[in-house]
GUMI-716863 format. One record per residue (C-alpha): residue number from 1; x, y, z. Coordinates in Angstrom, 1 decimal, decimal comma. Example, Ala and Ser with C-alpha at 12.3 -4.5 7.8 and 13.67 -1.06 7.14 Angstrom:
BEGIN
- 1|12,3|-4,5|7,8
- 2|13,7|-1,1|7,1
This chain:
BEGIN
- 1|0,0|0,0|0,0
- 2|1,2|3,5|-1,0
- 3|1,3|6,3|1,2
- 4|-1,5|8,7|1,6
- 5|-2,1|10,9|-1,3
- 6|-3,7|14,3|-0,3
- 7|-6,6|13,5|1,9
- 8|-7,1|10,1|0,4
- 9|-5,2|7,1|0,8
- 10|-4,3|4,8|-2,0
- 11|-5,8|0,8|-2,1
- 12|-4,5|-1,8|-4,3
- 13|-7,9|-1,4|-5,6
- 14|-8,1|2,8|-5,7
- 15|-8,6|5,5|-3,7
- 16|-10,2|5,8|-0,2
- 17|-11,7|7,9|2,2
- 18|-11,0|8,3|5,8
- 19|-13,9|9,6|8,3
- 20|-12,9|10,6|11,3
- 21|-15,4|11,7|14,1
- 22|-13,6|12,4|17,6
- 23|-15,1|12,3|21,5
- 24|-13,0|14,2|23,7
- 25|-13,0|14,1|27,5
- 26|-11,7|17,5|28,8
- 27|-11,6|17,3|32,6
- 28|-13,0|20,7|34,0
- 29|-10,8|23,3|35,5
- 30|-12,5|23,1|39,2
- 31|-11,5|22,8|43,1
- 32|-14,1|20,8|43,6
- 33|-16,2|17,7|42,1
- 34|-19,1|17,7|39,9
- 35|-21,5|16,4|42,6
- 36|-19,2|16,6|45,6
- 37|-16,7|18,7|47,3
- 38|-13,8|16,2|47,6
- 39|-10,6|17,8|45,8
- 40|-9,6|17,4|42,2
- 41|-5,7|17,7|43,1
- 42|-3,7|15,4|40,6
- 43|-1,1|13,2|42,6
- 44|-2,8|12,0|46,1
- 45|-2,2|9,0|47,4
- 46|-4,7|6,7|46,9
- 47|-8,2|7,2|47,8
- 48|-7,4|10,3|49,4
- 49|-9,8|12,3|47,6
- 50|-12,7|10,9|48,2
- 51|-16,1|11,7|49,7
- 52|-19,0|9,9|50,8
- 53|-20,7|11,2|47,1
- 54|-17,9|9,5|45,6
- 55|-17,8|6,1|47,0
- 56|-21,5|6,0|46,1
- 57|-22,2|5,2|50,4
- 58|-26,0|4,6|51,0
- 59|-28,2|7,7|51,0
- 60|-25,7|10,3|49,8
- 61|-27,2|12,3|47,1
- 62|-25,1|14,5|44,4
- 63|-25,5|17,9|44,5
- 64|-23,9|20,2|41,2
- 65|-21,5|22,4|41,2
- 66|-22,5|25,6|39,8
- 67|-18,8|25,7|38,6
- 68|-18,2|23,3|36,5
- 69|-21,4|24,0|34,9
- 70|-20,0|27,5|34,3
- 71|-16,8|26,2|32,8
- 72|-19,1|23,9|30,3
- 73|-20,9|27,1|29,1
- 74|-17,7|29,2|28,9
- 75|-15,9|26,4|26,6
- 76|-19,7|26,3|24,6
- 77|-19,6|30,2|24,3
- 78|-15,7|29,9|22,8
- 79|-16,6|27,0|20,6
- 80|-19,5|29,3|19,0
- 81|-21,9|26,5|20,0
- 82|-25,6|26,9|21,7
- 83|-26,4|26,9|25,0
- 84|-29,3|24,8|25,9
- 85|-30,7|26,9|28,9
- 86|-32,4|23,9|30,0
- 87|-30,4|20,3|30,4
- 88|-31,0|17,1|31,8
- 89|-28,5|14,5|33,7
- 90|-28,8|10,8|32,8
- 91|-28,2|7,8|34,5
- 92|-25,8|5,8|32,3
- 93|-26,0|2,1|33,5
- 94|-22,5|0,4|33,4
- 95|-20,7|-1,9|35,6
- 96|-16,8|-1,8|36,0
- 97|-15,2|-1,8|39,4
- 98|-14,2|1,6|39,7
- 99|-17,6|2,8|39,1
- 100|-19,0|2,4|42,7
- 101|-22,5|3,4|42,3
- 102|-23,0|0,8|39,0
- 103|-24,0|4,0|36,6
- 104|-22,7|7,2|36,0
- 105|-24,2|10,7|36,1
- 106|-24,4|12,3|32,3
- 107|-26,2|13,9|29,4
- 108|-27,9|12,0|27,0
- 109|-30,7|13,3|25,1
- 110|-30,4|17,2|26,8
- 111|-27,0|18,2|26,8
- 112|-25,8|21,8|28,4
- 113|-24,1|22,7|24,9
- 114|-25,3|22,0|21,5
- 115|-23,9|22,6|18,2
- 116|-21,0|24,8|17,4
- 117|-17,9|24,8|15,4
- 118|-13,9|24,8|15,1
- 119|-11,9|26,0|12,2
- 120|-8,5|24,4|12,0
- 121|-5,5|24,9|9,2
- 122|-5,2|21,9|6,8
- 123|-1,8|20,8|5,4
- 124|-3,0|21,6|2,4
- 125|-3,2|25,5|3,2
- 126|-7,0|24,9|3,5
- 127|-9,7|25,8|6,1
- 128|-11,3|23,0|7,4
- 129|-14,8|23,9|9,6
- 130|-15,2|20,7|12,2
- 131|-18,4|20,9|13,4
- 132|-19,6|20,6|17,3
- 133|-22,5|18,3|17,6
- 134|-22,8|18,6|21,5
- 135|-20,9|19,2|24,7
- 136|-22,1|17,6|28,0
- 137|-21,4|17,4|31,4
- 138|-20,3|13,9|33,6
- 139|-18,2|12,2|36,1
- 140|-15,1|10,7|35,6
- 141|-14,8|6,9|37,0
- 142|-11,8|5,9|38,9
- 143|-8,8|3,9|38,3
- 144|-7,3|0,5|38,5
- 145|-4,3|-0,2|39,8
- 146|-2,9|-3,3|38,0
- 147|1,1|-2,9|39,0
- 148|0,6|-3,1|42,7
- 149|0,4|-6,9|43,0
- 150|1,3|-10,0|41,0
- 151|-2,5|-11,3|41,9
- 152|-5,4|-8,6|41,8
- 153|-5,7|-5,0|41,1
- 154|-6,8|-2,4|43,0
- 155|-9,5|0,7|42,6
- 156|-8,5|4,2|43,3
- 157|-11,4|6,4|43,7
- 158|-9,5|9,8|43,6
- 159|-10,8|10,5|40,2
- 160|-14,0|9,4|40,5
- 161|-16,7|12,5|40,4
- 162|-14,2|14,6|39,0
- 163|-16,2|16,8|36,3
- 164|-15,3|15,9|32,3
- 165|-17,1|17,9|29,5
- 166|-17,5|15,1|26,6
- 167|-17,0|17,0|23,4
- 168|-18,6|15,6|20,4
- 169|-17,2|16,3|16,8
- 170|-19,6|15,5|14,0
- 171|-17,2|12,9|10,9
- 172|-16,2|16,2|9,6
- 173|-12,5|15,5|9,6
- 174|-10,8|13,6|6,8
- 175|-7,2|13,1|7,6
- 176|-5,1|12,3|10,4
- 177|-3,5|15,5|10,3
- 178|-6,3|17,2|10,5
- 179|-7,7|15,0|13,3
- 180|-4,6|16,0|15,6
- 181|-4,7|19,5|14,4
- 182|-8,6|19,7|15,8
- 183|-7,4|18,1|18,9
- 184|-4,3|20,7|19,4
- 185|-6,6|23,6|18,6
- 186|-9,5|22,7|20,6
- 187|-7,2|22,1|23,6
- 188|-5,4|25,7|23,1
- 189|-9,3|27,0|23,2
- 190|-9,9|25,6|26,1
- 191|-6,3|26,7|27,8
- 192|-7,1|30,3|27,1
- 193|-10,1|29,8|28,3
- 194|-9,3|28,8|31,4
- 195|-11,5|25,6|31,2
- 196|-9,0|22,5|30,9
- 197|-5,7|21,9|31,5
- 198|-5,2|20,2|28,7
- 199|-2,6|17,9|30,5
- 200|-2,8|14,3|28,4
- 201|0,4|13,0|30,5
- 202|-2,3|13,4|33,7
- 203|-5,3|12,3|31,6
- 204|-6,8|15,4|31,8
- 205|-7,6|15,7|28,1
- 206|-8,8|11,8|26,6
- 207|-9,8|11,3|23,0
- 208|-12,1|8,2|21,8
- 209|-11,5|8,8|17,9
- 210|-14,3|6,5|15,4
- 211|-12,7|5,7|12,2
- 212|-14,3|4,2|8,9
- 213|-13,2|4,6|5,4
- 214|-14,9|4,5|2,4
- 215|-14,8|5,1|-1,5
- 216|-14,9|8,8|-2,3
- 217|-18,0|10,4|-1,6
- 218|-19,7|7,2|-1,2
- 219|-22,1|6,1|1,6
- 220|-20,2|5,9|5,2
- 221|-18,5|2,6|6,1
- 222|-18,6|1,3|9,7
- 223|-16,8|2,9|12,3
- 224|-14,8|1,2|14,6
- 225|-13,3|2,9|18,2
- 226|-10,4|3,6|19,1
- 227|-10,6|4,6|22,9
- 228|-8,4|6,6|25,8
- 229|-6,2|8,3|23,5
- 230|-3,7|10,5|25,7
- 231|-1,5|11,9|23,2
- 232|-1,9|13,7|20,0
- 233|1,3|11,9|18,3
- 234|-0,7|8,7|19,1
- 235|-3,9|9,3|17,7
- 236|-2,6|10,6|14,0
- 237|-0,6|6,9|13,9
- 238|-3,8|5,1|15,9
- 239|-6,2|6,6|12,8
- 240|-3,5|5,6|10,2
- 241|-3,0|2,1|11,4
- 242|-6,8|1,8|11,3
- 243|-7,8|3,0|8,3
- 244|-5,1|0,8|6,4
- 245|-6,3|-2,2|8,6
- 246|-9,8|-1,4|7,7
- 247|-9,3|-1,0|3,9
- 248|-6,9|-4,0|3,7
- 249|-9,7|-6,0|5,8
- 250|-12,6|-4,4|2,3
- 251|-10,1|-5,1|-0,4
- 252|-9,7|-8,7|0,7
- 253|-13,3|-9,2|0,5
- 254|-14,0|-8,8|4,4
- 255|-16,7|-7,1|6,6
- 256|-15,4|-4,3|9,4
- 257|-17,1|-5,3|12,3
- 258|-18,1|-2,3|14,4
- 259|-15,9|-2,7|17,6
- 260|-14,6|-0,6|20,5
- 261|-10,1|-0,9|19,9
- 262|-7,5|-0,1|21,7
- 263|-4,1|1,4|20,2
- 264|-0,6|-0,2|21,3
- 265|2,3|3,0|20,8
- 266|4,7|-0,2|21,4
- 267|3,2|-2,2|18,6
- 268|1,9|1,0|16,2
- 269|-1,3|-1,1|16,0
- 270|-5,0|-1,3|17,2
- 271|-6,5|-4,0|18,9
- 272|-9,9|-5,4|19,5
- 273|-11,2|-4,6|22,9
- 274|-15,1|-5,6|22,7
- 275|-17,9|-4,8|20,6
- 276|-19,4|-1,5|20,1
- 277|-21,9|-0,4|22,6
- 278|-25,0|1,6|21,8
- 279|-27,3|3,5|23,4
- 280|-29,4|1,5|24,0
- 281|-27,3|-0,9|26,0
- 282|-26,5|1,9|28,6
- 283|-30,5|2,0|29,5
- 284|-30,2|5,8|30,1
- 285|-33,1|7,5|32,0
- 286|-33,0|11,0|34,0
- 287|-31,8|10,6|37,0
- 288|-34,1|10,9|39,9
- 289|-32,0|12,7|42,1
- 290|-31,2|15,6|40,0
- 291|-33,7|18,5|39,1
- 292|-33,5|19,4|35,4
- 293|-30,4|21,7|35,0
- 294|-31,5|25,2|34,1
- 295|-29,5|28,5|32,9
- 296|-30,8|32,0|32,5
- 297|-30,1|33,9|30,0
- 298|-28,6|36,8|31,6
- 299|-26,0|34,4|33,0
- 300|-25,0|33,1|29,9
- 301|-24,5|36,9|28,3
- 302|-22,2|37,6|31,7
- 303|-20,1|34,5|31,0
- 304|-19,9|35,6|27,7
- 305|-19,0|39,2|28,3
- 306|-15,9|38,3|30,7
- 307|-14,3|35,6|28,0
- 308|-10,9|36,5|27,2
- 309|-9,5|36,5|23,7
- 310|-9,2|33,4|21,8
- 311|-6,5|32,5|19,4
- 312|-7,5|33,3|16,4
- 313|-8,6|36,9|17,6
- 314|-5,0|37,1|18,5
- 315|-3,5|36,0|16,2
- 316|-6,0|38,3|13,9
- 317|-4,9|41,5|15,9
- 318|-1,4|40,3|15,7
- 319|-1,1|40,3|12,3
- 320|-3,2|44,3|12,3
- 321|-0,8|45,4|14,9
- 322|2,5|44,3|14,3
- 323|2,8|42,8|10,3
- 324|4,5|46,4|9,1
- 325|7,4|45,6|11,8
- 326|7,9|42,5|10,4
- 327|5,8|40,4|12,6
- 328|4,3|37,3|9,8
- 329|1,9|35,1|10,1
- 330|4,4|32,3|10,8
- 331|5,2|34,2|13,9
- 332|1,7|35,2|15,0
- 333|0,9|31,5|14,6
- 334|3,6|30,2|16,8
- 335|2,8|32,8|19,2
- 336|-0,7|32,4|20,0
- 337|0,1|28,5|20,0
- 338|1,0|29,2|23,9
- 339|-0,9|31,4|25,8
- 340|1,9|32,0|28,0
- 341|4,3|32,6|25,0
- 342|1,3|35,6|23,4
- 343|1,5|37,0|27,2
- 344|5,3|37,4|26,9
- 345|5,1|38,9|23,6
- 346|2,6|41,6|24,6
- 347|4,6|42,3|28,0
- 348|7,5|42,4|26,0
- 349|5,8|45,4|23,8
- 350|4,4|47,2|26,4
- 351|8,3|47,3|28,1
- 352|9,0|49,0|24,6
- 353|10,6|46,2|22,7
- 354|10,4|46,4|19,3
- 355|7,9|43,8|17,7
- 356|9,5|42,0|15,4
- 357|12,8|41,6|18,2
- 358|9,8|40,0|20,7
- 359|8,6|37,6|18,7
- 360|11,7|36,1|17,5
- 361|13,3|36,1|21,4
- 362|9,7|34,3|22,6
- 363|9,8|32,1|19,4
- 364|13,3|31,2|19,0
- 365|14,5|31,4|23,1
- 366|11,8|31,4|25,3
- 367|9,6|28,7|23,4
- 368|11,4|24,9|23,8
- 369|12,8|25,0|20,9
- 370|15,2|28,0|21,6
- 371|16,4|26,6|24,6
- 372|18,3|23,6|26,2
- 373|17,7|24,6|29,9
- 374|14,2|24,9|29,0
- 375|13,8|21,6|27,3
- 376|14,8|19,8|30,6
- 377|11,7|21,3|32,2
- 378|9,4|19,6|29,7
- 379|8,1|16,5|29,3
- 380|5,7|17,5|25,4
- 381|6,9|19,5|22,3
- 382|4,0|19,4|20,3
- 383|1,5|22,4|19,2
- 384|0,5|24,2|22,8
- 385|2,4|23,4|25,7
- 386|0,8|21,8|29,2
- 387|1,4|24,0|32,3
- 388|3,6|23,3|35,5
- 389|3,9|26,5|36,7
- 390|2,5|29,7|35,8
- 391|6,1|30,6|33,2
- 392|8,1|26,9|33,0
- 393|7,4|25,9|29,7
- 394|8,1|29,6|28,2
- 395|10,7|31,1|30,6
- 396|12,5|27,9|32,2
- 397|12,7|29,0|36,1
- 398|12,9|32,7|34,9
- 399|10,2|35,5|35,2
- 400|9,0|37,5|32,4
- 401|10,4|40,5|34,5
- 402|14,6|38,8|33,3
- 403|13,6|37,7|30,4
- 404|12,4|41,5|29,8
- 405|15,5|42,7|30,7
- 406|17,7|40,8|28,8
- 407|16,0|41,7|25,6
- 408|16,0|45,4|26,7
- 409|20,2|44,8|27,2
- 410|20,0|43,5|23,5
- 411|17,8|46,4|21,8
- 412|20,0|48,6|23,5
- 413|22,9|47,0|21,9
- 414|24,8|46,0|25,1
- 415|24,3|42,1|24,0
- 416|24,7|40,6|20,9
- 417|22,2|38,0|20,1
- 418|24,5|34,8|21,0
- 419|25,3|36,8|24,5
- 420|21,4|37,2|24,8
- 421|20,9|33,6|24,5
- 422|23,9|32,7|26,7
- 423|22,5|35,0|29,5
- 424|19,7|33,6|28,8
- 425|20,8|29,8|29,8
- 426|22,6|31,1|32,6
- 427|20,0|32,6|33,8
- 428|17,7|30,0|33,7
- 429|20,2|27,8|35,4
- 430|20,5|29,3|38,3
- 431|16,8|30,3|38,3
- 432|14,1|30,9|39,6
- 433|15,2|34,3|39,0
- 434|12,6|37,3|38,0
- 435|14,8|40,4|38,9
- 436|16,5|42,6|36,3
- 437|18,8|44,1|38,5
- 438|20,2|40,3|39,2
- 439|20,3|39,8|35,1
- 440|22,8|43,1|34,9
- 441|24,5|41,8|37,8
- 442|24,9|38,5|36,5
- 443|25,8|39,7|32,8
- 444|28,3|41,8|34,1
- 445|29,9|39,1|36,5
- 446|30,1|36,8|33,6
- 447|31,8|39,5|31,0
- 448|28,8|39,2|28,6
- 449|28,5|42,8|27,9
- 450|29,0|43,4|24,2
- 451|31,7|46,4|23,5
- 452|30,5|49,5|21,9
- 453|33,5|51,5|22,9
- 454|34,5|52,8|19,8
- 455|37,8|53,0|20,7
- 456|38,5|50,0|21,9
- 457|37,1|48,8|18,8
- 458|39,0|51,2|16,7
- 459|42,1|49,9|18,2
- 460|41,6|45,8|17,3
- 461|40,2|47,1|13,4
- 462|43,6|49,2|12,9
- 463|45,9|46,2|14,1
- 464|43,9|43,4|12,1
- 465|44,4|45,9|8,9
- 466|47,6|46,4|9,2
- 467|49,1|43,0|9,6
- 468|46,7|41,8|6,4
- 469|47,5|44,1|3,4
- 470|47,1|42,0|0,8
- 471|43,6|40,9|2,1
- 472|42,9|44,5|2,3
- 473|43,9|45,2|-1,1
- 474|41,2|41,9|-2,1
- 475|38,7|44,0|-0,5
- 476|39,0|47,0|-2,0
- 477|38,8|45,5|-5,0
- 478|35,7|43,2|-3,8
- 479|33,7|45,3|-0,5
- 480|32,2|41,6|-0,2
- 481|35,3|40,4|1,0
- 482|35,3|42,7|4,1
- 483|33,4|40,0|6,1
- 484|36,5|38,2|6,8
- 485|37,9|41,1|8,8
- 486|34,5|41,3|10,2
- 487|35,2|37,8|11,3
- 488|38,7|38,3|12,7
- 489|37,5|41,3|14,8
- 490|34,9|39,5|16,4
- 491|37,0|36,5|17,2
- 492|39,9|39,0|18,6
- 493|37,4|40,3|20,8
- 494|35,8|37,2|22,0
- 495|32,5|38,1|20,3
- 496|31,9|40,8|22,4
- 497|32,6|43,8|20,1
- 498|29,4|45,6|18,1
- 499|29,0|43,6|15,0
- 500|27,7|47,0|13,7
- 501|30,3|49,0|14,7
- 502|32,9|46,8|13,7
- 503|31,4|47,0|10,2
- 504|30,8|51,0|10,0
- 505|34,5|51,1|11,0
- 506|35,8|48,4|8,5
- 507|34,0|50,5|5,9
- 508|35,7|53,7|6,6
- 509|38,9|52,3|7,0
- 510|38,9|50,4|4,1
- 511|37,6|53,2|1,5
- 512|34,7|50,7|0,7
């Protein structure tokens, strides 16, 4: 089989479409539970977050937090979706052992959130429009410890009642690409807006992605699913695996059995884990314990009111504000990719920094890929970046404050851009640092300062001239060839002389 060509991927017997329809699990940005007020801290020791609500004891009855139904309506609002302003939670009967109460508490046929949409960026420098078909509120189950002894497992009920929103794509996407690229972008919507985490290491952001190929524009093929999906990497080569299985599987003259799959990274392959379930096999009736869910309309126009800007806004006023200093879209793109990376950028501006020098310190030092000290603080390099602390993954254990400062010391010509960079990892190693009066310190103690005496400079220019005449003579006659002496005054100084002074005063010397 040939690799994919364009959104279609090539058969032995022709061309086929992939449909991709994704369910994502985004665990709510709350203190607090969904229907208790046990804590939602990641890392307790087992069972140590857990309320009488939780463990489903006799007679204890769920009560909502007002919260996490905020949060829902806040990541509806930024999704461009409707708000139902009257909901119902289901009982969805299940049993597993870390589900204590034998159901759990959801949204079936009256979700909080209905339809809505995401735009994401196609490879193929198109705009593809994913549609929402509905967001609703539900607990999480707990966990099951299977490393803890050779002979059982055991349940950990920590996560159990913590709040997810289940986010429902319509089979709008058509590539794997494009299936992580939803995924990245949706989680960067909900980072800015303060909803989820978007941590997949913690399992704080899960995908279930339903895959089915079929013959273009033909009728749709059955969908198998692929579920738990905690990393984007993952689910492009889970959805590649399992559209070739599937077509290989048609071509040979086989049936694709609808089925729920599991993806081995190990392996690179999907698995059968059991059939598909349906609706109908989760008996799903309103629960009696909770009164209809319902929203007023001036609360919804408040939430709405106080949302911040979203990416492409930002990127949008980016581009209006900053494209004549040399600000592209390229940059706007990378910078609005992190919400802590657009925040240094605009603190960086409004500290006077020219624009076009912001962007390419937060883009090419701040952001991981700049930065070797700042690598070691993260565990992901793809699209947006999950928090640790409120500047790690920009900044490395430096404040906005240094990183200010050392960019001021380089507009103002008292760094070159290697020194800035240098500083820059120094910094960072000694970190946490967020003072600029310990940056100057440190830059001076180190001897990063970049010379702009013009007559020190003067003095290494008229000594490298004078012992080279013949190469002075080549650059006369080709001004081109005045880079070398660039390069021999730099190295004589250690790099620390002013590469534009050194070449204003290699041009008068030399007559060129």
């Amino acid at each position: 089989m040939t690799a994919t060509s364009g959104k279609l991927m090539k058969g032995a017997t022709g061309d086929w479409e992939v449909v991709i329809g994704m369910e994502i699990h985004a665990q709510v940005t709350s203190k607090s539970k969904l229907f208790s007020g046990a804590s939602t801290a990641f890392g307790g020791d087992p069972n140590s977050h857990v309320s009488l609500v939780d463990a489903a004891m006799p007679g204890m009855l769920p009560v909502i937090n007002e919260e996490c139904v905020r949060q829902a309506v806040r990541t509806g609002l930024g999704l461009n979706a409707k708000i139902n302003l009257r909901s119902v939670f289901d009982r969805k009967n299940y049993f597993y052992p870390d589900l204590p109460q034998g159901y759990q508490i959801s949204q079936y046929k009256s979700p909080v959130v209905g339809e809505g949409e995401i735009t994401i960026d196609s490879r193929d420098n198109t705009i593809v429009r994913v549609g929402i078909e509905r967001i609703h509120l539900e607990q999480d189950a707990g966990k099951l410890l299977h490393d803890q002894d050779p002979n059982m497992s055991f349940v950990d009920l920590n996560r159990s009642g913590v709040a997810l929103m289940e986010i429902v794509s319509k089979p709008d996407l058509r590539s794997f690409d494009d299936a992580m690229n939803f995924v990245a972008k949706l989680r960067l919507i909900m980072q800015y807006l303060g909803t989820c985490d978007g941590d997949m290491e913690k399992g704080h952001l899960r995908a279930d992605v339903n895959v089915s190929v079929r013959r273009p524009g033909g009728p749709l093929g059955t969908r198998c699913e692929i579920k738990n999906m905690n990393s984007i990497n993952f689910i492009g080569q889970a959805i590649e695996y399992e559209a070739r299985r599937q077509i290989e599987i048609i071509e040979d003259g086989g049936v694709i059995e609808q089925e729920t799959r599991l993806y081995d990274p190990n392996k690179g392959e999907t698995r059968a884990m059991r059939s598909k379930e349906e609706a109908h096999d989760y008996r799903y009736f309103p629960d009696p314990d909770l009164m209809p869910l319902e929203i007023t309309q001036a609360e919804v126009d408040a939430i709405r009111a106080a949302l911040p800007e979203l990416p492409d806004a930002k990127k949008e006023r980016f581009l209006s504000l900053y494209s004549n200093d040399g600000v592209s879209l390229y940059d706007a793109t990378l910078l609005v990719g992190n919400p802590e990376a657009a925040d240094l950028f605009e603190q960086f501006i409004a500290n006077g920094i020219p624009a076009k020098a912001a962007a390419n310190w937060v883009i090419n030092v701040s952001l991981p890929a700049g930065s070797a000290v700042v690598r070691k603080h993260l565990n992901e390099a793809i699209g947006p970046f999950s928090y640790v602390k409120p500047w790690i993954h920009v900044t490395g254990p430096t404040g906005p404050s240094a990183n200010t400062q050392i960019l001021v010391m380089t507009v103002a010509g008292e760094l070159s851009s290697s020194m800035a960079k240098a500083l820059h990892e120094e910094v960072s190693a000694i970190g946490p640092i967020d003072d600029p009066e310990a940056v100057k310190r440190i830059a001076e103690e180190r001897g990063m300062k970049q010379v702009t005496d013009l007559g020190a400079i003067e003095k290494v220019v008229d000594e490298i001239i004078a012992a080279n005449p013949d190469k002075v003579a080549q650059a006369k006659a080709k001004p081109q060839l005045a880079g070398w002496f660039v390069g021999q005054v730099m190295k004589s100084s250690g790099g620390k002389a002013n590469p534009q002074a050194v070449n204003d005063l290699l041009k008068s010397k030399l007559g060129i």
